[in-house]
VMD Tcl script that builds the backbone (N, CA, C; Angstrom):
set m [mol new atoms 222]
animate dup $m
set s [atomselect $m all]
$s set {name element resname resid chain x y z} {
  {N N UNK 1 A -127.430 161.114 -150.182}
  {CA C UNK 1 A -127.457 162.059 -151.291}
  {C C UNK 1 A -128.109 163.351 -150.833}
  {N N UNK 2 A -127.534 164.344 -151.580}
  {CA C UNK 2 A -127.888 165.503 -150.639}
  {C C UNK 2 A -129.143 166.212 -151.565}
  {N N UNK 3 A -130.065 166.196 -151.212}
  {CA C UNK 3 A -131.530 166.875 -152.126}
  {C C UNK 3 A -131.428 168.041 -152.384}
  {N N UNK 4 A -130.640 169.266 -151.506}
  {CA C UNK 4 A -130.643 170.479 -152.042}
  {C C UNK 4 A -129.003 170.886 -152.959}
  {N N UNK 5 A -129.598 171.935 -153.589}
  {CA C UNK 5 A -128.481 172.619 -154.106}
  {C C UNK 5 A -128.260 174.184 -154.085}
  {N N UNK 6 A -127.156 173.935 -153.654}
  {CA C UNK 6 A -127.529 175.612 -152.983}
  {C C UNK 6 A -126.383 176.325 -154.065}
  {N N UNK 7 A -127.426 177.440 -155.059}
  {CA C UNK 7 A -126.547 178.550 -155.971}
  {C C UNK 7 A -126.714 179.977 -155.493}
  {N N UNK 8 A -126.240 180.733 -156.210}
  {CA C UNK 8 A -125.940 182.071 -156.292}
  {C C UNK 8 A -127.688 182.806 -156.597}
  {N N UNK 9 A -128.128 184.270 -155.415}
  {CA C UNK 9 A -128.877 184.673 -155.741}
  {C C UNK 9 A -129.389 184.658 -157.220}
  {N N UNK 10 A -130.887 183.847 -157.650}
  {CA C UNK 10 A -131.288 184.364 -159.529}
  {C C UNK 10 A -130.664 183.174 -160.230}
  {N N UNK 11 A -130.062 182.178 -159.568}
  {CA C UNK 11 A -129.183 181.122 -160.476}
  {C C UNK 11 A -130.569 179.851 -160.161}
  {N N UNK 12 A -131.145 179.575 -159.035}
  {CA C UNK 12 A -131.263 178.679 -158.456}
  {C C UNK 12 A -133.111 178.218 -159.198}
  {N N UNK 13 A -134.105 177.217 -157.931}
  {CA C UNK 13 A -135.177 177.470 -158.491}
  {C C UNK 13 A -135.836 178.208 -157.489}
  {N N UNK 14 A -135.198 178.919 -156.731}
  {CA C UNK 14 A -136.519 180.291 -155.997}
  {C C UNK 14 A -136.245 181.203 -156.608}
  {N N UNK 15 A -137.424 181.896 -156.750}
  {CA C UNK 15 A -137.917 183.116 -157.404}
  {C C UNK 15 A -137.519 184.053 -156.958}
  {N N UNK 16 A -136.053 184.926 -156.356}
  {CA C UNK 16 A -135.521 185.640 -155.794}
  {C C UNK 16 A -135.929 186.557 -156.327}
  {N N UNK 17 A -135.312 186.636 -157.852}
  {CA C UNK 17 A -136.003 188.167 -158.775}
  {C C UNK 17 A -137.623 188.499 -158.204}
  {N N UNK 18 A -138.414 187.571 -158.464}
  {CA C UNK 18 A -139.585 187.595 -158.280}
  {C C UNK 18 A -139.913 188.293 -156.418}
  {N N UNK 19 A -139.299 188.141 -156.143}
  {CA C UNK 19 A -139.241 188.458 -154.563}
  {C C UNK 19 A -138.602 190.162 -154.281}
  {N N UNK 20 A -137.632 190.420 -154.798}
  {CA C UNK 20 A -137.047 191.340 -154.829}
  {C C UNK 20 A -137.759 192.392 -155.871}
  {N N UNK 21 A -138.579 192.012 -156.209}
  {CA C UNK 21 A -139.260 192.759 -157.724}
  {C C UNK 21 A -140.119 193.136 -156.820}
  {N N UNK 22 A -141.017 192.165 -156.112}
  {CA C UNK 22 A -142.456 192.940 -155.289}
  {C C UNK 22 A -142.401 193.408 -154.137}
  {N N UNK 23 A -140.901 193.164 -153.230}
  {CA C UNK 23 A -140.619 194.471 -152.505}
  {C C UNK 23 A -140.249 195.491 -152.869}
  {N N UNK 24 A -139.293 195.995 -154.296}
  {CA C UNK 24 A -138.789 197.219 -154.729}
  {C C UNK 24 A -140.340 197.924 -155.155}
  {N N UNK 25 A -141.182 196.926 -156.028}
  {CA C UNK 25 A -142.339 197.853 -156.145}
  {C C UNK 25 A -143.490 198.238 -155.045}
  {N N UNK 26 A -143.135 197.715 -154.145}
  {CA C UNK 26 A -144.310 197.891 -152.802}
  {C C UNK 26 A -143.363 199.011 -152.162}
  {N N UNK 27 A -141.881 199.641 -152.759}
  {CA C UNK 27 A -141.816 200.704 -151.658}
  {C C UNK 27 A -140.610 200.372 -150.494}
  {N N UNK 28 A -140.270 198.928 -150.760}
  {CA C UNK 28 A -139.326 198.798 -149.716}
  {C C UNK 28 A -137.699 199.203 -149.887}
  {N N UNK 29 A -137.215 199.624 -149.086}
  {CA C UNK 29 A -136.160 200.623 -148.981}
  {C C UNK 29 A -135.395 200.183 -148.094}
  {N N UNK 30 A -135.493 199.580 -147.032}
  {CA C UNK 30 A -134.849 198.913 -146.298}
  {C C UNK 30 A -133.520 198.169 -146.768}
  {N N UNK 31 A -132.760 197.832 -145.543}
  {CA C UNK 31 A -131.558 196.584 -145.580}
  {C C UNK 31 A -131.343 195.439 -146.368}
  {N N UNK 32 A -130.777 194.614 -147.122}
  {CA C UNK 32 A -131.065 193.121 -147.814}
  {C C UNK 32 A -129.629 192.385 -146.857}
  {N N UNK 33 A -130.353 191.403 -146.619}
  {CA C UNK 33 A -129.594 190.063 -145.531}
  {C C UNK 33 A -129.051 189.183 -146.325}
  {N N UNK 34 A -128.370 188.295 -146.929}
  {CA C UNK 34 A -128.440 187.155 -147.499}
  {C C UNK 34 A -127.511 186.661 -146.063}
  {N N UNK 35 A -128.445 185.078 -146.556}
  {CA C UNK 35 A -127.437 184.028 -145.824}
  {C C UNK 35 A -126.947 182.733 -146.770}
  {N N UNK 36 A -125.577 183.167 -147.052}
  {CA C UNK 36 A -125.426 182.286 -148.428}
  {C C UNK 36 A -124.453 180.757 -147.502}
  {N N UNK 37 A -125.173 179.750 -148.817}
  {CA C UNK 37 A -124.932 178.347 -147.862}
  {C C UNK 37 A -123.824 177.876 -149.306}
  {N N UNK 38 A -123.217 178.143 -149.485}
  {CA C UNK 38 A -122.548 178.079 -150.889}
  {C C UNK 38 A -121.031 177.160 -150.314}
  {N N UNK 39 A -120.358 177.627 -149.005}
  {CA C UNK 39 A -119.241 177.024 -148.651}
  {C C UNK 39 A -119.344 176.346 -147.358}
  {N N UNK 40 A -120.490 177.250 -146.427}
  {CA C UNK 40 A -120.992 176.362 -145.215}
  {C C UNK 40 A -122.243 176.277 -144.881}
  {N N UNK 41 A -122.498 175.438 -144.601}
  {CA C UNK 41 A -124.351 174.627 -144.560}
  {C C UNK 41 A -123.830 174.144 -142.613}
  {N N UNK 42 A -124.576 175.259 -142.219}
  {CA C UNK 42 A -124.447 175.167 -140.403}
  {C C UNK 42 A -125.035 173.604 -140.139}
  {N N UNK 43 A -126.043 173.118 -140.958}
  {CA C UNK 43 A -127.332 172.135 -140.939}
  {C C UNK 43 A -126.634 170.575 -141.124}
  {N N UNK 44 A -125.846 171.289 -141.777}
  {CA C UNK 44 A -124.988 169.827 -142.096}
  {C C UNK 44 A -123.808 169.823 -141.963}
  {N N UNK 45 A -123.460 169.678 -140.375}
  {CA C UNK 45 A -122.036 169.498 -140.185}
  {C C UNK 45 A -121.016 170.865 -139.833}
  {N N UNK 46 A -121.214 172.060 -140.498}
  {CA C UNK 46 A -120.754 173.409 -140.009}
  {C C UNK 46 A -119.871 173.286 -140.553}
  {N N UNK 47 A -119.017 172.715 -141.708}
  {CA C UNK 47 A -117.866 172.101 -141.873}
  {C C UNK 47 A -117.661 173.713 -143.216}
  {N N UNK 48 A -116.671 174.503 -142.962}
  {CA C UNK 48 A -115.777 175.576 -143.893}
  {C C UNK 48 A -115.219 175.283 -144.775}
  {N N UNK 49 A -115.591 175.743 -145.863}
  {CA C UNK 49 A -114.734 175.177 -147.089}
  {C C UNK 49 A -113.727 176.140 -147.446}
  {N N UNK 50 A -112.858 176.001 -148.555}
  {CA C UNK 50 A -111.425 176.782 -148.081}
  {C C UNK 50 A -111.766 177.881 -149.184}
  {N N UNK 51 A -113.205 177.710 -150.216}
  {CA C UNK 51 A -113.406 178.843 -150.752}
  {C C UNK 51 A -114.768 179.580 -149.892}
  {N N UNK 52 A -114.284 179.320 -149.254}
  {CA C UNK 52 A -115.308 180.290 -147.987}
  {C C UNK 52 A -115.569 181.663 -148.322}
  {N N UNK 53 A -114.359 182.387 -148.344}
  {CA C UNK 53 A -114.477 183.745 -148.419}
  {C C UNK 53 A -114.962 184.401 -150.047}
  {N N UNK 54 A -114.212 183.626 -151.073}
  {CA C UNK 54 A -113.853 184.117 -152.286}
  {C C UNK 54 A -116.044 183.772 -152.887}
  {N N UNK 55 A -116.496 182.605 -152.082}
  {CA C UNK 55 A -117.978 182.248 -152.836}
  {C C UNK 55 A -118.929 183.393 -152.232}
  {N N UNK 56 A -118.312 183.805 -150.503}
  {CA C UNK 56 A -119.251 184.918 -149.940}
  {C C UNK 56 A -119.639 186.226 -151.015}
  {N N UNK 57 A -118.158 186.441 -150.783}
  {CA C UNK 57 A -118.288 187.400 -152.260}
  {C C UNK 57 A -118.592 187.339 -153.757}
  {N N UNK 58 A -118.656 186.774 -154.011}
  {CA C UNK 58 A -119.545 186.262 -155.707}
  {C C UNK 58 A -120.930 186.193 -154.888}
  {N N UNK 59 A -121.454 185.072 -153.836}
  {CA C UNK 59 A -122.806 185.845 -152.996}
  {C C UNK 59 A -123.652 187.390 -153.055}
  {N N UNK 60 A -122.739 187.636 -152.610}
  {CA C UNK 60 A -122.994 188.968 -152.145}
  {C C UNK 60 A -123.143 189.682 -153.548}
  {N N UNK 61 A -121.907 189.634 -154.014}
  {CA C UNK 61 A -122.313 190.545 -155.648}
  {C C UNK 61 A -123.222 190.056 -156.384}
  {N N UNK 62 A -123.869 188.818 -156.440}
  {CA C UNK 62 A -124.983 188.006 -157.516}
  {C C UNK 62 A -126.087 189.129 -156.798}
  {N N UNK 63 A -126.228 188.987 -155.402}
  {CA C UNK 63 A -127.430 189.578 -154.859}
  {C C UNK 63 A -127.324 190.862 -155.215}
  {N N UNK 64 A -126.505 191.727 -155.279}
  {CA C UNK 64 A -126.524 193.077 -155.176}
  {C C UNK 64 A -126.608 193.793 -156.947}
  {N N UNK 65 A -125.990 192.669 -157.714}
  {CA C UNK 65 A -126.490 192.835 -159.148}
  {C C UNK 65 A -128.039 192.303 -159.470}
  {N N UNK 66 A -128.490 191.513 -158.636}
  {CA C UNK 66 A -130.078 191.065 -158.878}
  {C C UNK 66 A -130.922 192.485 -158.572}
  {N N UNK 67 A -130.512 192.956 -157.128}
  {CA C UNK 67 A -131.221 194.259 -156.683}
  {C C UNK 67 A -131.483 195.621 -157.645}
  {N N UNK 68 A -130.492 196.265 -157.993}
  {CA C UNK 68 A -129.565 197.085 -158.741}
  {C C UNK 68 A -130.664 196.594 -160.011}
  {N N UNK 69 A -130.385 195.589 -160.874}
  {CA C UNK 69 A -131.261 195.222 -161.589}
  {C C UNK 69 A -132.624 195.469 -161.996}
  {N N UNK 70 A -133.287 194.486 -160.803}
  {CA C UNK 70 A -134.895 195.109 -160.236}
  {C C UNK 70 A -135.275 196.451 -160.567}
  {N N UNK 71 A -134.540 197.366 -159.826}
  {CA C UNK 71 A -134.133 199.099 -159.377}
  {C C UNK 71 A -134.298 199.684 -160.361}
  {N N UNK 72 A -133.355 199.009 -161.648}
  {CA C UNK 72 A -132.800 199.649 -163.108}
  {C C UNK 72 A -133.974 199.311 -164.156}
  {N N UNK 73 A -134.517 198.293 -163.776}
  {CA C UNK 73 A -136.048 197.978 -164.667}
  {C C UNK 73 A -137.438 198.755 -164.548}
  {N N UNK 74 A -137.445 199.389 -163.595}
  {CA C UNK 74 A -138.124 199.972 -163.098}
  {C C UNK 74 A -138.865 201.081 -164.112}
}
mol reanalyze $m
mol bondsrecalc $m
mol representation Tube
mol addrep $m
C-alpha cells in the first residue's frame, strides 16, 4: 500500500501556501521549480503514465495560480 499521495500544489497536506507566503514576504523574487510526482514517481519504478503531459500542466498552473495568489494578497 502506497503511504503517500501525491496532489496538485495547495491541494495536499504541505503547507505550500504557507511556504510561498514567507518567501514572497521575505523579498524573494527569484525562479519557482516544481517537481510534480502526479504521473511519474522516479522512486517507484519510473513507470510514465499516459496522462503524463496533460497532469504536468494542471501542475504547473495549480503552482503558478498559488504564487500569483500569495502576490495578489499582498
Amino acid at each position: 500500500m502506497d503511504r503517500h499521495e501525491f496532489r496538485l500544489p495547495g491541494e495536499g497536506a504541505a503547507d505550500v501556501a504557507g511556504c510561498v507566503r514567507l518567501l514572497v514576504e521575505n523579498g524573494y523574487s527569484g525562479a519557482w521549480s516544481v517537481e510534480p510526482r502526479l504521473s511519474l514517481r522516479p522512486h517507484d519504478g519510473g513507470l510514465l503514465g499516459a496522462d503524463a503531459g496533460e497532469m504536468f500542466v494542471r501542475f504547473v498552473r495549480a503552482m503558478q495560480d498559488l504564487v500569483l495568489a500569495v502576490r495578489d494578497a499582498r
